[in-house]
N, C-alpha and C positions, 0 to 999 in steps of 0.2 A: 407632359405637364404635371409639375407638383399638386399635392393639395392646395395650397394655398392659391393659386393663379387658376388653380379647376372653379375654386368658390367664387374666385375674384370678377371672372370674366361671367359666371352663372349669377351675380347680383348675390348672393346667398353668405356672407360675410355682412351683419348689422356691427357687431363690436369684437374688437379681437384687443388681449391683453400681450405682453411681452413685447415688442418691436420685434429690433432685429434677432433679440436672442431667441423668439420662439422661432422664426427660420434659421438659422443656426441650429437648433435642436432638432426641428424637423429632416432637415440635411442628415441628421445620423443615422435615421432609415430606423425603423422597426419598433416606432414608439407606441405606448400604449396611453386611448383615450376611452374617455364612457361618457353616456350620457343616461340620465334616468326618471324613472318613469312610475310615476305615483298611481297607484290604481285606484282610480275612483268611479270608472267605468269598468265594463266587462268588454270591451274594446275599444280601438284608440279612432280619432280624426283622421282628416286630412290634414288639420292645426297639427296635430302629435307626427305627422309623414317625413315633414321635413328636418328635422333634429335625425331620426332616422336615415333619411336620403344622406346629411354629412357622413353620419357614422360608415353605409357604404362609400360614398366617393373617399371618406379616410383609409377605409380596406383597399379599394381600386389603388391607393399609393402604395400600398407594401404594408401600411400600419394595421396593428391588433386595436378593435372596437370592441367594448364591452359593454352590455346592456345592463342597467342597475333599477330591478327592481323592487318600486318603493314598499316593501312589505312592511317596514319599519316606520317608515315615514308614512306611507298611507294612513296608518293609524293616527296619525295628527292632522295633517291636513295643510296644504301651501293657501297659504292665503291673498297671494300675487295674483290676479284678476277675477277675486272675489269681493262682493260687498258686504257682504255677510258673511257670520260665522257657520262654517262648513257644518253638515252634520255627521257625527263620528260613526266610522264604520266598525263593523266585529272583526274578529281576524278571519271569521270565515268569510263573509264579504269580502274582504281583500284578498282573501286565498283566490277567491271563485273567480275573482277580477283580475289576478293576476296569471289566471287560466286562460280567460278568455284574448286577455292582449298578446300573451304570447302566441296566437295563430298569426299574430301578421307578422315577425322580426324575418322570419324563413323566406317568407315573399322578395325581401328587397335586400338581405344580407346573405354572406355563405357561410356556413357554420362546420365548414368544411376544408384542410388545406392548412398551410403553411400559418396564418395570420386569421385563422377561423375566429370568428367572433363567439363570444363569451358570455353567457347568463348567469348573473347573479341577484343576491336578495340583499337587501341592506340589514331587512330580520333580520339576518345570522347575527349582527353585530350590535347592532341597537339595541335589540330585546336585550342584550346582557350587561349594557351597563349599569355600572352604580350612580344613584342619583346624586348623592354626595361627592362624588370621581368628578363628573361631570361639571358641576360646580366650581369645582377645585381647580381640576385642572384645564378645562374647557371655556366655563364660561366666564372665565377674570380675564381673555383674552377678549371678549365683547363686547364695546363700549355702547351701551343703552341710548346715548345721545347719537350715535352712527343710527343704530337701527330703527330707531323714530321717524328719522327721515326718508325709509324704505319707501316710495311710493304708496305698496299695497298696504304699508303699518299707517302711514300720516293720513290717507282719504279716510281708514276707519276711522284714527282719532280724531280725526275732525268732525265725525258726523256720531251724536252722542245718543241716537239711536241703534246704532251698530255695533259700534266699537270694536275692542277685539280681546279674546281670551290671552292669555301668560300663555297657552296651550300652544293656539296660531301663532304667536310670537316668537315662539322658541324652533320654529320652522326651521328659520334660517341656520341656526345653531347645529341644528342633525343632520342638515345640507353640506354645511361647510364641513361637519367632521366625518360624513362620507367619502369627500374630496380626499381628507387626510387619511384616513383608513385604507385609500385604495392608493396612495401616494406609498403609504410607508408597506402595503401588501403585496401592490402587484405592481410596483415602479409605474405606476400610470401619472402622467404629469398634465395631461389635459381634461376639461371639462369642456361638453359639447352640447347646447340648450337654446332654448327661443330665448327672444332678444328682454323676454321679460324675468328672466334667471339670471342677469346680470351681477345684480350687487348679491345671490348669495354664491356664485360661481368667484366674487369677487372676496369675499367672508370667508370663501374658502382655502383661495390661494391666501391670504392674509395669516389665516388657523397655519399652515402648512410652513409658511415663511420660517413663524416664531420657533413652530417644534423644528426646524433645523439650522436655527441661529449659530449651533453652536459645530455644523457640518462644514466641512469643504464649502467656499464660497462659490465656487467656480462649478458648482452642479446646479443642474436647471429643477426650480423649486417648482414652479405650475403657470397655467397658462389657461384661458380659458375663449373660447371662438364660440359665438352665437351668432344665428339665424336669425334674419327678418322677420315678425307675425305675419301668419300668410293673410295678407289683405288685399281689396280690389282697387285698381286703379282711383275708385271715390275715397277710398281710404277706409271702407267696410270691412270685416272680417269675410272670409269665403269658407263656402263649407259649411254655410248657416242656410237654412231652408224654413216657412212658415213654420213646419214641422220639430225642424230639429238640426244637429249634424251629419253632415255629410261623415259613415262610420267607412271604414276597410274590409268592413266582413256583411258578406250575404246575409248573415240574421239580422242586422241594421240597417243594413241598405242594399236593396236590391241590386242587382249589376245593371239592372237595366235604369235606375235610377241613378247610379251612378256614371253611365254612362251618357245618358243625356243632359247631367249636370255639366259637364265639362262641353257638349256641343252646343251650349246656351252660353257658356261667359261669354263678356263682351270682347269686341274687337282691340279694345284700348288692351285687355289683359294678358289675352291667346300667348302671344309674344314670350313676355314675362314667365308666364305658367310655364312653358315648351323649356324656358330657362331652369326653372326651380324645379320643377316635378323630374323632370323625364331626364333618361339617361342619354340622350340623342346627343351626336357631336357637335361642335360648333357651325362646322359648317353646312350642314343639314339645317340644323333650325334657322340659319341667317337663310339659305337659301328658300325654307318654308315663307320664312318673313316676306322675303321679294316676292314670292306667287301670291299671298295674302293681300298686299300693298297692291299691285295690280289685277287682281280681281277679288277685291273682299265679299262679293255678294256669295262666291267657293267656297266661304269659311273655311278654306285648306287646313287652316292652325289649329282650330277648334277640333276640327275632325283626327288630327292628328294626335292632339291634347286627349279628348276622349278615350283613342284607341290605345295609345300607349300606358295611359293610364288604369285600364280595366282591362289589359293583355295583363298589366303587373299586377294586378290584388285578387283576381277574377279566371285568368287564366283562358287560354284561347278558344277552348268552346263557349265560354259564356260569352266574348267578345262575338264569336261568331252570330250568336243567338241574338245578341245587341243589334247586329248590323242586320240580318235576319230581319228584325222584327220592326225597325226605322225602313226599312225597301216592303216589310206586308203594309204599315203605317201609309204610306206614300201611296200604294198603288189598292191600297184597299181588301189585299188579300188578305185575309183574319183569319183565314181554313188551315192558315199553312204555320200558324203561331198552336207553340201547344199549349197547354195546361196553365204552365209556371207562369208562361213569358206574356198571357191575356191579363191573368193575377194583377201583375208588374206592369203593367203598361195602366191598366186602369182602376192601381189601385185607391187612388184619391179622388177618383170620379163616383157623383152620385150614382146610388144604388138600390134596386129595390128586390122583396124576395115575392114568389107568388107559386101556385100550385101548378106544376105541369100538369094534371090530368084535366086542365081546362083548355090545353093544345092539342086534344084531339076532338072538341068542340067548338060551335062556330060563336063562342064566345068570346073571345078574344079579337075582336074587328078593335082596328087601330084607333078609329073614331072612338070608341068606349073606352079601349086602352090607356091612349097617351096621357089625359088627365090622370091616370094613378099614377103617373113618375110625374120627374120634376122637367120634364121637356114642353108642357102647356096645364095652362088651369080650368079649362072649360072644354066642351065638343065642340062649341064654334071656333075657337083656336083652332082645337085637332083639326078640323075641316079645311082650314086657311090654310096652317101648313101644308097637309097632303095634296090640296092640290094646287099649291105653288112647286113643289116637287121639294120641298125642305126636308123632306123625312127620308134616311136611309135604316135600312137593319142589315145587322154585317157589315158597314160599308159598302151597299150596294144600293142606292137612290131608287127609291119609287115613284111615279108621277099617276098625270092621268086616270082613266077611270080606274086602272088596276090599284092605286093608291085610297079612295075611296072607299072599294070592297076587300083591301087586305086583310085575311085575318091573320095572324100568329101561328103557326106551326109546329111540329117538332121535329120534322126538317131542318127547319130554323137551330136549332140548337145546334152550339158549334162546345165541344163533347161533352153534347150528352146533356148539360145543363146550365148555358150561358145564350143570350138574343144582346146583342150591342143594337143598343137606337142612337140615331144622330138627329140632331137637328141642326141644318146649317151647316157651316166646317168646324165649329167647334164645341156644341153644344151636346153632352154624351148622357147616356144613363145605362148603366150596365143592368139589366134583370136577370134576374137568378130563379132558376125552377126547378123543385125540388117536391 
């Protein structure tokens, strides 16, 4: 299967430029595309994955994919799903940021081989041009009345709290002559971007047209193919958490939060995602599909969504450690969870600290106890609980009169300095003794 009909039947195709003549182009085997990537984090989304995921299924054809980072651009700032004016970064923040994202391209591309993908900075070029050049010869190619209409330009201007800098505005301008720069550099005739990079992937080929008005007609000038926004079946962004984003790298997001993100979407979505994320064949996920459909309470897709998905960013033993630690979850075993993976499981669970050298006193009776955390407010609480049999430690339920007279231990510690209390099935408070 070509590129194009790989995207077509995976939904992952939002806008594509050229008709027939970009398949025609593509048909010649061994072209070069890029897509790029503005550092304004020190790692990338799930949102940032899929622009990514093209650039491999572009290698999987035979084609060279090259990565373009925004060193240059970073310093200004895209202002396409901003409401505000961005705040400017130093170049050392974009250095460091452009450190950190490059951990993830290795995970999902090969950088190795016949069509090995390619890393580049747009710094090399930006930073050296003249601002009078650019003027000149750049921006008389820009019709001020086109780029008003830009989505992200017109919501600022209309909202006269906001607005937007000459700075954000000239965005689109060092977009478009990236296109050209790597047009007339490295023969790359494709831009590859979320569905919300359109008009300047389109400013681009436009810049690219003119500089070879006066070339062979019959050479293929550019082309530009974008991604869907990954969003959920309501039409919400995904990857969005109370918190924050869903990141690609352990120092943002644990794997184990990562992996329970994907065994929670919804059933409308499993489907969809199996299409866009994972590299699974067609006939695999259609067949997940039908085990899904006839028994959805299996969440087979999501299980499958999860795993595929943090075997790629996370790598098989933390995968392991994920599954690991959902079968200690289930069955109560917490002895068998180490260090990291207690952290990551209950790190957004209330929490309190207190003195172990009060665990090998019989001061710690649960009745006294449970009022210091946030599992009851009084000892008549604590009471009710305990002997309704609500309270476990460790995952391990107490009742009875042995509930009554339990005190805390340091046995109880699971290494060394952690007591998990439950109240109920989902009511937790992690204590820490120290």
């Amino acid at each position: 299967m070509n590129f194009l009909d790989e995207l077509q039947w995976r939904g992952l195709i939002h806008q594509a430029t050229g008709g027939k003549e970009l398949n025609q182009h593509l048909e010649g085997g061994g072209r070069v595309a890029y897509c790029g990537f503005d550092p304004t984090k020190k790692s990338l989304t799930i949102g940032n994955y899929l622009p990514i995921k093209l650039l491999r299924h572009w290698q999987l054809a035979g084609h060279t994919p090259i990565i373009l980072m925004g060193g240059g651009t970073g310093l200004i700032g895209d202002p396409s799903g901003k409401d505000s004016e961005r705040v400017l970064q130093t170049q050392d923040q974009v250095a460091e940021n452009i450190e950190g994202q490059l951990r993830v391209f290795s995970k999902v591309l090969d950088f190795e081989g016949e069509n090995a993908a390619i890393i580049i900075n747009n710094a090399d070029w930006l930073c050296n041009l003249n601002f009078i050049d650019v003027l000149r010869d750049i921006g008389k190619h820009f019709s001020v009345n086109v780029m008003i209409q830009k989505d992200s330009v017109k919501e600022r201007l209309n909202t006269r709290e906001q607005g937007i800098s000459y700075t954000e505005f000239s965005y689109m301008i060092l977009q478009a002559y990236d296109f050209l720069h790597l047009r007339r550099e490295a023969d790359c005739t494709i831009q590859i971007a979320g569905s919300d990079q359109y008009g300047n992937i389109v400013a681009g080929i436009d810049l690219i047209r003119r500089d070879m008005l006066e070339q062979d007609e019959t050479l293929f000038r550019g082309a530009g193919i974008t991604s869907p926004l990954v969003t959920a079946s309501d039409g919400s962004k995904i990857g969005k958490t109370e918190d924050g984003a869903i990141w690609l790298t352990d120092d943002l997001t644990s794997p184990y939060a990562f992996h329970q993100y994907w065994l929670n979407v919804a059933d409308d979505d499993a489907g969809k995602f199996l299409r866009w994320l994972t590299f699974l064949p067609r006939e695999e996920i259609e067949s997940i599909e039908s085990q899904q459909l006839a028994e959805p309470h299996q969440r087979v897709a999501q299980k499958v969504l999860a795993d595929e998905l943090t075997l790629l960013f996370h790598g098989e033993a933390n995968l392991k450690r994920c599954n690991d630690a959902a079968s200690a979850l289930f069955n109560g075993d917490f002895k068998s969870l180490d260090a990291q993976m207690l952290k990551e499981i209950f790190v957004d669970v209330p929490a309190g600290e207190y003195s172990k050298n009060q665990l090998n006193s019989s001061e710690v009776n649960l009745i006294e106890f449970l009022p210091q955390t946030t599992l009851c407010k009084s000892k008549r609480e604590a009471r009710e609980f305990l002997q309704s049999g609500s309270v476990s430690i460790n995952g391990i339920k107490i009742s009875g009169d042995e509930a009554l007279t339990r005190v805390l231990m340091e046995s109880d510690l699971l290494h060394g300095s952690t007591i998990l209390l439950r109240r109920g099935k989902k009511t937790w408070c992690v204590t820490h003794w120290v």
